[in-house]
mmCIF entry with sequence, helices, sheets and N, C-alpha, C, O atoms, coordinates in Angstrom:
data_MODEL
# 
_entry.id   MODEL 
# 
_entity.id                         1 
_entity.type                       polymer 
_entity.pdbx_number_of_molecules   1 
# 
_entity_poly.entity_id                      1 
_entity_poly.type                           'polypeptide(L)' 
_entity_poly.nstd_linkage                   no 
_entity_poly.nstd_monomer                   no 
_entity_poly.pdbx_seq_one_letter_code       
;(UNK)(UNK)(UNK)(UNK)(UNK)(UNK)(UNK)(UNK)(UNK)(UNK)(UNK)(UNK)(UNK)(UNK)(UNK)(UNK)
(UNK)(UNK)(UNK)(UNK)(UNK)(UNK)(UNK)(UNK)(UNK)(UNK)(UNK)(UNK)(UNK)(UNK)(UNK)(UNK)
(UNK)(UNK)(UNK)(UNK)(UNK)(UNK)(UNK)(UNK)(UNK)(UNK)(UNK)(UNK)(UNK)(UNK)(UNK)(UNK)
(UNK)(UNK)(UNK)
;
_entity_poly.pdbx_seq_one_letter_code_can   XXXXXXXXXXXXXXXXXXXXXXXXXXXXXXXXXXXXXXXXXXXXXXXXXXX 
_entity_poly.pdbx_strand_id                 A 
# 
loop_
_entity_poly_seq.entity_id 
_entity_poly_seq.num 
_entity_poly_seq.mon_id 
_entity_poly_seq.hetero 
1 1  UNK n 
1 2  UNK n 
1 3  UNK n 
1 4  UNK n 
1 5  UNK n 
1 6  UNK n 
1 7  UNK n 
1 8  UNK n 
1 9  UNK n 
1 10 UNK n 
1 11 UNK n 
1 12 UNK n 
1 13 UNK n 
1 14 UNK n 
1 15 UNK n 
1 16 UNK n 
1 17 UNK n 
1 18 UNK n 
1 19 UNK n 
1 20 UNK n 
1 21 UNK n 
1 22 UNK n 
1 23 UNK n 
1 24 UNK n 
1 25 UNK n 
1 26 UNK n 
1 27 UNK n 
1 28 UNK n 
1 29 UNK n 
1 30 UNK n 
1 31 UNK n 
1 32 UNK n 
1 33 UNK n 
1 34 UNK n 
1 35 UNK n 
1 36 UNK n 
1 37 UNK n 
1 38 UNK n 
1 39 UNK n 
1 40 UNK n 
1 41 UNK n 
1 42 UNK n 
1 43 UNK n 
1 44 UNK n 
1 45 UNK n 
1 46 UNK n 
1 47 UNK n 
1 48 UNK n 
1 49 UNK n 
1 50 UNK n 
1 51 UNK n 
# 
_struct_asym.id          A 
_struct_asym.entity_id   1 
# 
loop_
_struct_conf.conf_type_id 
_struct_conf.id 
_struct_conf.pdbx_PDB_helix_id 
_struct_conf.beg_label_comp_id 
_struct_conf.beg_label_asym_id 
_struct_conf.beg_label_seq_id 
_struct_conf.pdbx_beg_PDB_ins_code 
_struct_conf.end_label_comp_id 
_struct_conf.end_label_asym_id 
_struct_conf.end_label_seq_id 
_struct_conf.pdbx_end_PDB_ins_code 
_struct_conf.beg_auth_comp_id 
_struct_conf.beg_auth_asym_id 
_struct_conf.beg_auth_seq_id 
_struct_conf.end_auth_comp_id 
_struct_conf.end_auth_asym_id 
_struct_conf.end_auth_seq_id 
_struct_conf.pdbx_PDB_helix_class 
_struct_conf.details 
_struct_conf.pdbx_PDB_helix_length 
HELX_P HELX_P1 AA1 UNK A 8  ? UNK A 23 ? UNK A 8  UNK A 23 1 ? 16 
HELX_P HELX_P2 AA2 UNK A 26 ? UNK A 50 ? UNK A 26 UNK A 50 1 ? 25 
# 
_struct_conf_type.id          HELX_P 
_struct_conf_type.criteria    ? 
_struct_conf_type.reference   ? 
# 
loop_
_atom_site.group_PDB 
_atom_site.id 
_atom_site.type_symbol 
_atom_site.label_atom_id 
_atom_site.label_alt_id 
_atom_site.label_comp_id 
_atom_site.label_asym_id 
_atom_site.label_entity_id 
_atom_site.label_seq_id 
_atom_site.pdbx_PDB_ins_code 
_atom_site.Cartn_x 
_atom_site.Cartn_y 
_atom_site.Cartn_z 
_atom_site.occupancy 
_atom_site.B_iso_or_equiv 
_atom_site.pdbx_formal_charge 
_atom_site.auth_seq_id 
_atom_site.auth_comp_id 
_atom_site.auth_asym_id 
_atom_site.auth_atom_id 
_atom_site.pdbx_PDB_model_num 
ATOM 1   N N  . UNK A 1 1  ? -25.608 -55.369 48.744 1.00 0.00 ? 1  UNK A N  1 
ATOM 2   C CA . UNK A 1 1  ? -25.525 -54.010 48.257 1.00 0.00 ? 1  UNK A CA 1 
ATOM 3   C C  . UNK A 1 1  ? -24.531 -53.952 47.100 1.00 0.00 ? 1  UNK A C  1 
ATOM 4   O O  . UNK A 1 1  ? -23.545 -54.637 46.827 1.00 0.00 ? 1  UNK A O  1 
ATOM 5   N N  . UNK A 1 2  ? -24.915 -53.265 46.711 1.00 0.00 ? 2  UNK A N  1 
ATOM 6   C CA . UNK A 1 2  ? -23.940 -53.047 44.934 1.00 0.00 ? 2  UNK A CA 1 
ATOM 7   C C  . UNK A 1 2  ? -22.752 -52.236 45.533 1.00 0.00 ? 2  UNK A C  1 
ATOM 8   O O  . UNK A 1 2  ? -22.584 -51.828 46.682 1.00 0.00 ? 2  UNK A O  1 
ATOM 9   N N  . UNK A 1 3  ? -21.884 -52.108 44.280 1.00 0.00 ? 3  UNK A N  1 
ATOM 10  C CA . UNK A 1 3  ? -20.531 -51.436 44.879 1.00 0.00 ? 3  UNK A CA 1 
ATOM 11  C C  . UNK A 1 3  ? -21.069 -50.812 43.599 1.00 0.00 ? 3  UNK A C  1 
ATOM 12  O O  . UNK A 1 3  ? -21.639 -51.102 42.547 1.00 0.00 ? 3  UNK A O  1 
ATOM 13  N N  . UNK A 1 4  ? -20.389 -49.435 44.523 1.00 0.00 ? 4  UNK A N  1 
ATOM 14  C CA . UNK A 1 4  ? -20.217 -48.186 43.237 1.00 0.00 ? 4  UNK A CA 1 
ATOM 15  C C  . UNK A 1 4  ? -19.108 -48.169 42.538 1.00 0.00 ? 4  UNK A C  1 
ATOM 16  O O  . UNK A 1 4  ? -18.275 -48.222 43.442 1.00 0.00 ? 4  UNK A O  1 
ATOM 17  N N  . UNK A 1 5  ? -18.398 -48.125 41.350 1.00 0.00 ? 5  UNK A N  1 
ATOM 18  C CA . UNK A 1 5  ? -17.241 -47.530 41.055 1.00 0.00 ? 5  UNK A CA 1 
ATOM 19  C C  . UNK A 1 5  ? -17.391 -45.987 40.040 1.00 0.00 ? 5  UNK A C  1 
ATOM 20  O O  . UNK A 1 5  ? -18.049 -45.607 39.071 1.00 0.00 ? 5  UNK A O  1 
ATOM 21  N N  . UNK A 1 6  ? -16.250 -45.402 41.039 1.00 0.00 ? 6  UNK A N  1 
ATOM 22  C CA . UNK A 1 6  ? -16.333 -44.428 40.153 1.00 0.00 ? 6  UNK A CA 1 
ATOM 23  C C  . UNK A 1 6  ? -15.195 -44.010 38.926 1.00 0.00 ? 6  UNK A C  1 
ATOM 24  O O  . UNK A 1 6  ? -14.019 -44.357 38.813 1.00 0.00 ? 6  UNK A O  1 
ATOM 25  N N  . UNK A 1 7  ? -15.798 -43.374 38.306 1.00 0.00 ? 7  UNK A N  1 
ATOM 26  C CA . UNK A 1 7  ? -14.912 -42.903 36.602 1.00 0.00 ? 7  UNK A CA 1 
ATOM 27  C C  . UNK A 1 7  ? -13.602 -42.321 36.903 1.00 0.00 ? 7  UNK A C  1 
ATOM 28  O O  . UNK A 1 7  ? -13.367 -41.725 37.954 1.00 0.00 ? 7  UNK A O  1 
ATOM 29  N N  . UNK A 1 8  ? -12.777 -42.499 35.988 1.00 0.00 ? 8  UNK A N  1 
ATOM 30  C CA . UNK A 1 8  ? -12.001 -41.412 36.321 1.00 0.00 ? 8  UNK A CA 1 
ATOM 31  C C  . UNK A 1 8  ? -12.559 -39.855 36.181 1.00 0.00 ? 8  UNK A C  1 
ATOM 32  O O  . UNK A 1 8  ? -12.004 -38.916 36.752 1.00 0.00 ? 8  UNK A O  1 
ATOM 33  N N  . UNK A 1 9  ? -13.128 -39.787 35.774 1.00 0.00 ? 9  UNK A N  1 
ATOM 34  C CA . UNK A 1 9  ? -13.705 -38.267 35.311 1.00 0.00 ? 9  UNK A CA 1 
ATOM 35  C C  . UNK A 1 9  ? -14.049 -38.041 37.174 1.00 0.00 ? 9  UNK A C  1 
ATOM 36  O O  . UNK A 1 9  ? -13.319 -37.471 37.985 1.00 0.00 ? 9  UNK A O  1 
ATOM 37  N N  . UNK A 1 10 ? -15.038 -38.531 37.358 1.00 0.00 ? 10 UNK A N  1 
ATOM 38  C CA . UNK A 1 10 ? -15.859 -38.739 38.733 1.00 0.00 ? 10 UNK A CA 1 
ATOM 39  C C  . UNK A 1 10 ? -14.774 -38.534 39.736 1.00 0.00 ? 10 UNK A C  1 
ATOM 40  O O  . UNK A 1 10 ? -14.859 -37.539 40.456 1.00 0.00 ? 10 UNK A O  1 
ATOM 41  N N  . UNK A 1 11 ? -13.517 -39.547 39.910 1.00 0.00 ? 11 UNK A N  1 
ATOM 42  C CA . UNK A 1 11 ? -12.450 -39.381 40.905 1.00 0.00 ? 11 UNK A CA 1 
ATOM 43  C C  . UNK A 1 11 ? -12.461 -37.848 40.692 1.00 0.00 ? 11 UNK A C  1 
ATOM 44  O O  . UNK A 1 11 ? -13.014 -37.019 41.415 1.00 0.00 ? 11 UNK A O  1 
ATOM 45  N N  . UNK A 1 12 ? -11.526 -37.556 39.214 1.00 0.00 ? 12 UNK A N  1 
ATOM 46  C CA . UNK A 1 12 ? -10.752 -36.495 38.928 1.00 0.00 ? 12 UNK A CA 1 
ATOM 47  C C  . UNK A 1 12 ? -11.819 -35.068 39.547 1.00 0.00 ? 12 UNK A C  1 
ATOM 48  O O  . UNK A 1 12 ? -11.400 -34.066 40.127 1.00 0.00 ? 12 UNK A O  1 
ATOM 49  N N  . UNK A 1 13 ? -13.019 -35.339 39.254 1.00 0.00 ? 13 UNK A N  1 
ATOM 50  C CA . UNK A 1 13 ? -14.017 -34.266 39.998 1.00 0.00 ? 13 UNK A CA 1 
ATOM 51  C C  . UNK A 1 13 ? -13.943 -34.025 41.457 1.00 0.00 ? 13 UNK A C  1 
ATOM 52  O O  . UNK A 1 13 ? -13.973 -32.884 41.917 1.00 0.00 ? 13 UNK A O  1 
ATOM 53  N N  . UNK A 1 14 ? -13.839 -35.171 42.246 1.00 0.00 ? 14 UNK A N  1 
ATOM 54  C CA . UNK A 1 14 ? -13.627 -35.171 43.801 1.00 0.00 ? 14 UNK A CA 1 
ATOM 55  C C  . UNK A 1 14 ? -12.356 -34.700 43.960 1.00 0.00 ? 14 UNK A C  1 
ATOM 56  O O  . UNK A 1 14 ? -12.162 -33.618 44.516 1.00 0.00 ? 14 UNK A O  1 
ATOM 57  N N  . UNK A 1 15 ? -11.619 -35.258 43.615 1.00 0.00 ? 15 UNK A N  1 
ATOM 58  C CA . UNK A 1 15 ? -10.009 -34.286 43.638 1.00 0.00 ? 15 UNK A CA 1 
ATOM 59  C C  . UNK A 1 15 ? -10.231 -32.587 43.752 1.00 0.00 ? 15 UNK A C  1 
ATOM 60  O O  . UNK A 1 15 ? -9.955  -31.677 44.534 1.00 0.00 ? 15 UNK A O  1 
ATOM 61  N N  . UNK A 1 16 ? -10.997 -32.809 42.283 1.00 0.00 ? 16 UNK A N  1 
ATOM 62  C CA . UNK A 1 16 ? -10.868 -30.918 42.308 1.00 0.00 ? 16 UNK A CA 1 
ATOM 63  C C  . UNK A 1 16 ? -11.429 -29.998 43.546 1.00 0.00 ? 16 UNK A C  1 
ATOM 64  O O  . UNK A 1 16 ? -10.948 -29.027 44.131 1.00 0.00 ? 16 UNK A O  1 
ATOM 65  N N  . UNK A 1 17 ? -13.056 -30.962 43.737 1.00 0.00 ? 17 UNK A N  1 
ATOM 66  C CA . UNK A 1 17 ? -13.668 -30.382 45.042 1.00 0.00 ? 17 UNK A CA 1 
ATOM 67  C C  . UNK A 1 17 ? -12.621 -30.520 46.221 1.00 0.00 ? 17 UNK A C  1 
ATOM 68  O O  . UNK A 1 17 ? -12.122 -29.455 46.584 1.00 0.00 ? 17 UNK A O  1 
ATOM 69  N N  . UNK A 1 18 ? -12.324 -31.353 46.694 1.00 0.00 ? 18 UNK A N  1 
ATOM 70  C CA . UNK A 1 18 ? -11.206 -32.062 47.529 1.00 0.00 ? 18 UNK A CA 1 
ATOM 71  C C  . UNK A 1 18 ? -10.068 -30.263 47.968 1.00 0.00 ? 18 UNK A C  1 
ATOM 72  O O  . UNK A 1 18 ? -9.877  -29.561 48.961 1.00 0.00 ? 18 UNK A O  1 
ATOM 73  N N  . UNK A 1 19 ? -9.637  -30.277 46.532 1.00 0.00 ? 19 UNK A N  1 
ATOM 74  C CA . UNK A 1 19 ? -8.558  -28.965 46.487 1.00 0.00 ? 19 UNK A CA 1 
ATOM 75  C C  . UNK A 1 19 ? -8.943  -27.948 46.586 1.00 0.00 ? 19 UNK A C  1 
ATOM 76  O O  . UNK A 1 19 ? -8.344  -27.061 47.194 1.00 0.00 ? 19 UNK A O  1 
ATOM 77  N N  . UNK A 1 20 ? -10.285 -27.778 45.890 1.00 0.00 ? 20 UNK A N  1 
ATOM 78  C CA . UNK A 1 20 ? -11.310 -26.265 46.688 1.00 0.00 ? 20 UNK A CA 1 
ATOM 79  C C  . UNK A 1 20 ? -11.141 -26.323 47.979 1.00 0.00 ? 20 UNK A C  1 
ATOM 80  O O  . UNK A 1 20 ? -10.223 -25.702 48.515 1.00 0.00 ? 20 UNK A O  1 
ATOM 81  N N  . UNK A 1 21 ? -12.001 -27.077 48.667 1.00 0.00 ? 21 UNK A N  1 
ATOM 82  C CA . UNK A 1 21 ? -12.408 -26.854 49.499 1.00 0.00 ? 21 UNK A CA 1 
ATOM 83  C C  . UNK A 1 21 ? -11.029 -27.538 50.827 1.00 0.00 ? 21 UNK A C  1 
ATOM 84  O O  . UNK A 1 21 ? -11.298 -27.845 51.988 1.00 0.00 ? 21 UNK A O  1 
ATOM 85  N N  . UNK A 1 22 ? -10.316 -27.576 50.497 1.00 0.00 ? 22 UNK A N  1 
ATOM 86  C CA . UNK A 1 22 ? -8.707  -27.554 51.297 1.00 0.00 ? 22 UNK A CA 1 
ATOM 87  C C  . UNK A 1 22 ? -8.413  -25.823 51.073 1.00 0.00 ? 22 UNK A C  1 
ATOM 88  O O  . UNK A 1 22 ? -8.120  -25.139 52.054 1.00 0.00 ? 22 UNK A O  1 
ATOM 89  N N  . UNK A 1 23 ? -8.502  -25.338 49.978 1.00 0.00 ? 23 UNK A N  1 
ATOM 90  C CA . UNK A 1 23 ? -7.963  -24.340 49.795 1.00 0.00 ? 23 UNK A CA 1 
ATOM 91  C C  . UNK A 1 23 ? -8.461  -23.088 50.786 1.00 0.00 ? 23 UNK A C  1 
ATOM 92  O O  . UNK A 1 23 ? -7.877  -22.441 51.656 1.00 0.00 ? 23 UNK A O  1 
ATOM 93  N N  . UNK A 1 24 ? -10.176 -23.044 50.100 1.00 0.00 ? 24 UNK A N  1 
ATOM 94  C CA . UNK A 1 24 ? -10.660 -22.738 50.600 1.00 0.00 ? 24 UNK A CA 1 
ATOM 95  C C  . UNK A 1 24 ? -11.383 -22.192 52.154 1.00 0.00 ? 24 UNK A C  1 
ATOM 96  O O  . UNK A 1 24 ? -11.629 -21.060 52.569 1.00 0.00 ? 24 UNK A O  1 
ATOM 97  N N  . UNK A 1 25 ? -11.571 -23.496 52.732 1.00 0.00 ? 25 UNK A N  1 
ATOM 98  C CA . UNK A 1 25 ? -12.263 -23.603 53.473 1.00 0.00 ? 25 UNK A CA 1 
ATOM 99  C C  . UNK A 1 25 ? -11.645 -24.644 54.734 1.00 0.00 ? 25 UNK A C  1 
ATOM 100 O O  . UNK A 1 25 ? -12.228 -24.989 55.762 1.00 0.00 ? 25 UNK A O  1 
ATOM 101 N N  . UNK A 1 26 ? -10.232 -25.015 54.256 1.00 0.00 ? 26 UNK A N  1 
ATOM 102 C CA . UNK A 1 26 ? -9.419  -26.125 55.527 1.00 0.00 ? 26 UNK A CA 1 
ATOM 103 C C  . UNK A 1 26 ? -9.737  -27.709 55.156 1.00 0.00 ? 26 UNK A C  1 
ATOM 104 O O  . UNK A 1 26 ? -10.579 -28.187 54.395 1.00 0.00 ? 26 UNK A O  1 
ATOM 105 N N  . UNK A 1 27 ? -8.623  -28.404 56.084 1.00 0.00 ? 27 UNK A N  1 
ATOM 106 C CA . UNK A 1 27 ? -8.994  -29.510 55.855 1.00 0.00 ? 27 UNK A CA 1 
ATOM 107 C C  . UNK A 1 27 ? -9.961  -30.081 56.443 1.00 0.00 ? 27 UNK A C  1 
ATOM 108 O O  . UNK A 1 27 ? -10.328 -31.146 55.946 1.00 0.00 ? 27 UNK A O  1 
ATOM 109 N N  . UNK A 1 28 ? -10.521 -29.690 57.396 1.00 0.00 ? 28 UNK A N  1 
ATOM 110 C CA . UNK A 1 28 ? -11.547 -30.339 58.311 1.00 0.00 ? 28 UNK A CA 1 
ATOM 111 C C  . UNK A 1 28 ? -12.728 -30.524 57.753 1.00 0.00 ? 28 UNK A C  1 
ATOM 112 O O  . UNK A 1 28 ? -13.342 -31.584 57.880 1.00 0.00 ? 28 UNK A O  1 
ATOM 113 N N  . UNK A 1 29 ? -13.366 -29.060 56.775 1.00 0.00 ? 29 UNK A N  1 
ATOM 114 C CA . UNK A 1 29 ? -14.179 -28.986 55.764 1.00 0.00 ? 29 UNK A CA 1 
ATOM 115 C C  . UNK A 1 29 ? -14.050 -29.850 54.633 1.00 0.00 ? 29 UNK A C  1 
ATOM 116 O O  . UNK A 1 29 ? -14.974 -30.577 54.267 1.00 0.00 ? 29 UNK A O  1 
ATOM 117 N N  . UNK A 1 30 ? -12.655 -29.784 53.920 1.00 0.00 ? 30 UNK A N  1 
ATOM 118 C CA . UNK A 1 30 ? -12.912 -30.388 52.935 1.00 0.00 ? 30 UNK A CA 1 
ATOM 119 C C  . UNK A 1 30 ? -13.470 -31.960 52.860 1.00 0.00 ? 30 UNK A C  1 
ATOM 120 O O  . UNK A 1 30 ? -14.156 -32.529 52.010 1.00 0.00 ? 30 UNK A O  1 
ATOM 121 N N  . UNK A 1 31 ? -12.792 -32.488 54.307 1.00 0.00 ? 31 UNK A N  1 
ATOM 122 C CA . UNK A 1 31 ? -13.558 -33.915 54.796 1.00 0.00 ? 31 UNK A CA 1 
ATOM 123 C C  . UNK A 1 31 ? -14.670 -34.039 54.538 1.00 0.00 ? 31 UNK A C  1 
ATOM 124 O O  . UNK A 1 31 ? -15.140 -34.762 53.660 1.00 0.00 ? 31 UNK A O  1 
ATOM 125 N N  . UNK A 1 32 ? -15.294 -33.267 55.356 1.00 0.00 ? 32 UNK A N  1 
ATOM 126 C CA . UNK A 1 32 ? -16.688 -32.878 55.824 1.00 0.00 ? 32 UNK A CA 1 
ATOM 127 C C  . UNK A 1 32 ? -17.552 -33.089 54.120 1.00 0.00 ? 32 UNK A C  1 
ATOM 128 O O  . UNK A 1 32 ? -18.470 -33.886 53.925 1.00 0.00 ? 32 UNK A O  1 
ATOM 129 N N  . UNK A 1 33 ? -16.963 -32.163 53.078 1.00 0.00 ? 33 UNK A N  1 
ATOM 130 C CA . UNK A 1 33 ? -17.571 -31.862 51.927 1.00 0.00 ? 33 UNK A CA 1 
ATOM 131 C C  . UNK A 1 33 ? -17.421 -33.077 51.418 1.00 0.00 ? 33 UNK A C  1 
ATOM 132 O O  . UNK A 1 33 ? -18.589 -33.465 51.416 1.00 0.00 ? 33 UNK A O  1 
ATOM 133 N N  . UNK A 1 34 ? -16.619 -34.168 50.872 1.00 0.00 ? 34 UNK A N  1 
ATOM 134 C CA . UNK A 1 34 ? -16.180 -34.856 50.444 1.00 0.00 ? 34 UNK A CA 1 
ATOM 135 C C  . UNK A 1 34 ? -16.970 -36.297 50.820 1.00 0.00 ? 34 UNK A C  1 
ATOM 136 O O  . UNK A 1 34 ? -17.240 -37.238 50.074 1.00 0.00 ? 34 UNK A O  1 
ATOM 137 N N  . UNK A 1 35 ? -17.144 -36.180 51.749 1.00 0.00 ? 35 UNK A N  1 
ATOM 138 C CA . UNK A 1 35 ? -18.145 -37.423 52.962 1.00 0.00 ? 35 UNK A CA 1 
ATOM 139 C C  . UNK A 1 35 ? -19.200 -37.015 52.749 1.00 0.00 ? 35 UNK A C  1 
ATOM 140 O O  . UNK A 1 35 ? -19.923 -38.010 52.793 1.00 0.00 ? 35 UNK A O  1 
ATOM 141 N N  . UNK A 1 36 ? -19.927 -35.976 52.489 1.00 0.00 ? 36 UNK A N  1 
ATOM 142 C CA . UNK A 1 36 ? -21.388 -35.506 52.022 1.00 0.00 ? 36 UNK A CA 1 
ATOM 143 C C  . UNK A 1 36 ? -21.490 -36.168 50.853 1.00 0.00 ? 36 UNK A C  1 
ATOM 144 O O  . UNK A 1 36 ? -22.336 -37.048 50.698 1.00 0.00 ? 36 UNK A O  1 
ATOM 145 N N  . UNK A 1 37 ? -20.634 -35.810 49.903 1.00 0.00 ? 37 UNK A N  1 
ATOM 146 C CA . UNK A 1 37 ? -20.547 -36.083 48.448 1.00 0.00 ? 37 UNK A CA 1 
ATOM 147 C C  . UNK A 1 37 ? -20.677 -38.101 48.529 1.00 0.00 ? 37 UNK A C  1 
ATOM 148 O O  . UNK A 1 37 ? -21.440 -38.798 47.859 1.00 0.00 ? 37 UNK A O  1 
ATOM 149 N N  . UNK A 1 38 ? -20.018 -38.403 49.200 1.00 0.00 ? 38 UNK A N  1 
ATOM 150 C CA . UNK A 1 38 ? -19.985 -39.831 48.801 1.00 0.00 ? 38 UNK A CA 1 
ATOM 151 C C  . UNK A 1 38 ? -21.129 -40.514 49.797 1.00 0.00 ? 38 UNK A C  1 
ATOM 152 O O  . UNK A 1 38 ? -21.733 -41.534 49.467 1.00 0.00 ? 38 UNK A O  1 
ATOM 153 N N  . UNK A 1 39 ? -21.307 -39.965 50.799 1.00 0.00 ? 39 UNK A N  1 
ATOM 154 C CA . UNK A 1 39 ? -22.596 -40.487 51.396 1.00 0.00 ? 39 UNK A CA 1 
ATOM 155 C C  . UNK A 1 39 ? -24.008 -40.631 50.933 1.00 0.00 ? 39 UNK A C  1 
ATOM 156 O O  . UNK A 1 39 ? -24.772 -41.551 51.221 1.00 0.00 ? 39 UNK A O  1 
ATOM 157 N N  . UNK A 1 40 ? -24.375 -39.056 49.780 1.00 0.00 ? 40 UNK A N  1 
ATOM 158 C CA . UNK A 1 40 ? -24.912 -38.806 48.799 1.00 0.00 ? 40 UNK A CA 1 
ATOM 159 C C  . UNK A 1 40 ? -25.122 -40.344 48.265 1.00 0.00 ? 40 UNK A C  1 
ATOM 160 O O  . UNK A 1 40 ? -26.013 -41.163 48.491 1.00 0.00 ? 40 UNK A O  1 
ATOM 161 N N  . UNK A 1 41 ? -23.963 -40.397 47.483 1.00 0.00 ? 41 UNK A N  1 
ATOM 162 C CA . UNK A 1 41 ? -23.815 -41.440 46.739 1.00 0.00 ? 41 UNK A CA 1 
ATOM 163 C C  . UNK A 1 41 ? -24.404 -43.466 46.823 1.00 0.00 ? 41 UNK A C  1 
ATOM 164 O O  . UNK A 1 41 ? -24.785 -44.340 46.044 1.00 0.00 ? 41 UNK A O  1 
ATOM 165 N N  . UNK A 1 42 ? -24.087 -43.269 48.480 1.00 0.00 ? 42 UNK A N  1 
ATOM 166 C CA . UNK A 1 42 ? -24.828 -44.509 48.713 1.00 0.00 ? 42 UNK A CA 1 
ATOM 167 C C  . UNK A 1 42 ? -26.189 -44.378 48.729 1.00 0.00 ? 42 UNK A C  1 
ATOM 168 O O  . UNK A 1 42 ? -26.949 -45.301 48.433 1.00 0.00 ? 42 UNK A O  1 
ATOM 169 N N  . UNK A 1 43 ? -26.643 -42.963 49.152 1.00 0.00 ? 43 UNK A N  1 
ATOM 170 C CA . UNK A 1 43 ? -28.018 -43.258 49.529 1.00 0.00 ? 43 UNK A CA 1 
ATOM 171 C C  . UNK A 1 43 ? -28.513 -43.216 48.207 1.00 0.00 ? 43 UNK A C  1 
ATOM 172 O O  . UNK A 1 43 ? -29.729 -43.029 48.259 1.00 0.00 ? 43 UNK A O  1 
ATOM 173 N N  . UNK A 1 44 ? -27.963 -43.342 46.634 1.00 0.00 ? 44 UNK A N  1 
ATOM 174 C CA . UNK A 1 44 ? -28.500 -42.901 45.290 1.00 0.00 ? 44 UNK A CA 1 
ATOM 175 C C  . UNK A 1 44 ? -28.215 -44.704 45.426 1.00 0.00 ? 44 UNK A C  1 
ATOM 176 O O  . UNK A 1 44 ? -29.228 -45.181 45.938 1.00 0.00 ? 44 UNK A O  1 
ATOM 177 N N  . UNK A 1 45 ? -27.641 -45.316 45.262 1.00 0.00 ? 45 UNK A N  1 
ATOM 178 C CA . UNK A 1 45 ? -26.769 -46.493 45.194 1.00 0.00 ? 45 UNK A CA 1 
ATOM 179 C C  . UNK A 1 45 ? -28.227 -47.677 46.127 1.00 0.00 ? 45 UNK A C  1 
ATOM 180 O O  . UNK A 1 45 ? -28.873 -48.578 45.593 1.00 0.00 ? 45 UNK A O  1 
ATOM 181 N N  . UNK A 1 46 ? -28.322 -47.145 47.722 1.00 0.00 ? 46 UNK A N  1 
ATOM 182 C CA . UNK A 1 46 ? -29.563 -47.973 48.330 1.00 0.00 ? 46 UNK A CA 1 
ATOM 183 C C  . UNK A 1 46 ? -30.604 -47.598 47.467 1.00 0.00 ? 46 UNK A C  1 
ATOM 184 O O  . UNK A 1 46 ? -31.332 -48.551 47.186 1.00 0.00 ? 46 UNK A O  1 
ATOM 185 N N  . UNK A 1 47 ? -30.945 -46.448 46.912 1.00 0.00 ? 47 UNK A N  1 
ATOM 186 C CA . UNK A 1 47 ? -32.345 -46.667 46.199 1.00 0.00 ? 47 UNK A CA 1 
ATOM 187 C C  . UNK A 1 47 ? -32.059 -47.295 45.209 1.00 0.00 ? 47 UNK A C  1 
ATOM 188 O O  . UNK A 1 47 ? -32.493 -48.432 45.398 1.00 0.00 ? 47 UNK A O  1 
ATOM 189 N N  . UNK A 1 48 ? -31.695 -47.251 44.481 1.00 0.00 ? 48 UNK A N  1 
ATOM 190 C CA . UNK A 1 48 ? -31.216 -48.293 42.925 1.00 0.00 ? 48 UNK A CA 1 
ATOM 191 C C  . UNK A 1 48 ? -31.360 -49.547 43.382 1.00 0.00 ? 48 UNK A C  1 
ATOM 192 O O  . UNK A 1 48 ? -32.258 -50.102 42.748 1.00 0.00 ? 48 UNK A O  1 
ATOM 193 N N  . UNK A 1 49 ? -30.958 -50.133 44.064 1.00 0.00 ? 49 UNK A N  1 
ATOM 194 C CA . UNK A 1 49 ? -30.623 -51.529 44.838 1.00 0.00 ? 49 UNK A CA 1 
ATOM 195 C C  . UNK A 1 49 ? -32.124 -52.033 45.195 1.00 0.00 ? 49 UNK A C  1 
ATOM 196 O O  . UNK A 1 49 ? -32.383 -53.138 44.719 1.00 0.00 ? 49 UNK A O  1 
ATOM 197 N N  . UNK A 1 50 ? -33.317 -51.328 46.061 1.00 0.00 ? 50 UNK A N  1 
ATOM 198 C CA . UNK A 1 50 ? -34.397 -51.389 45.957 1.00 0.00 ? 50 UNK A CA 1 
ATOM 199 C C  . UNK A 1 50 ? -35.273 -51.342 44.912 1.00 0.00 ? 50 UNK A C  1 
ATOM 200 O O  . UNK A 1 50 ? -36.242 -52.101 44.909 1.00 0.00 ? 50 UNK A O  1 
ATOM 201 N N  . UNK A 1 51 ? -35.120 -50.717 44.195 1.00 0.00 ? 51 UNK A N  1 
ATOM 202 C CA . UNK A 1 51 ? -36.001 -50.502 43.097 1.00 0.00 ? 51 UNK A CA 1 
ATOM 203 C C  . UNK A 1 51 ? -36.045 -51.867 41.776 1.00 0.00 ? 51 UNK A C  1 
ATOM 204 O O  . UNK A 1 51 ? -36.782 -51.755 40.797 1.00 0.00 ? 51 UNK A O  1 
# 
């Protein structure tokens, strides 16, 4: 499986969501949001890898 890396731009984006959704919505959520976001990411990452 490939490794993803991400940009700084990309980090600096998760940060921001990260601080929304702490702010927002708690930390339990912001986990929650944050683990969507990067789980997302593998399953973009396994199809690439197949293809």
């Amino acid at each position: 499986m490939r490794i993803v890396k991400l940009t700084p731009k990309a980090n600096d984006d998760l940060t921001a969501i990260w601080d929304y959704g702490l702010l927002h919505f708690g930390k339990a959520q912001a986990e929650i949001i944050i683990i969507r976001i990067l789980g997302q990411s593998q399953d973009v990452n396994r199809h690439l890898h197949w293809q």
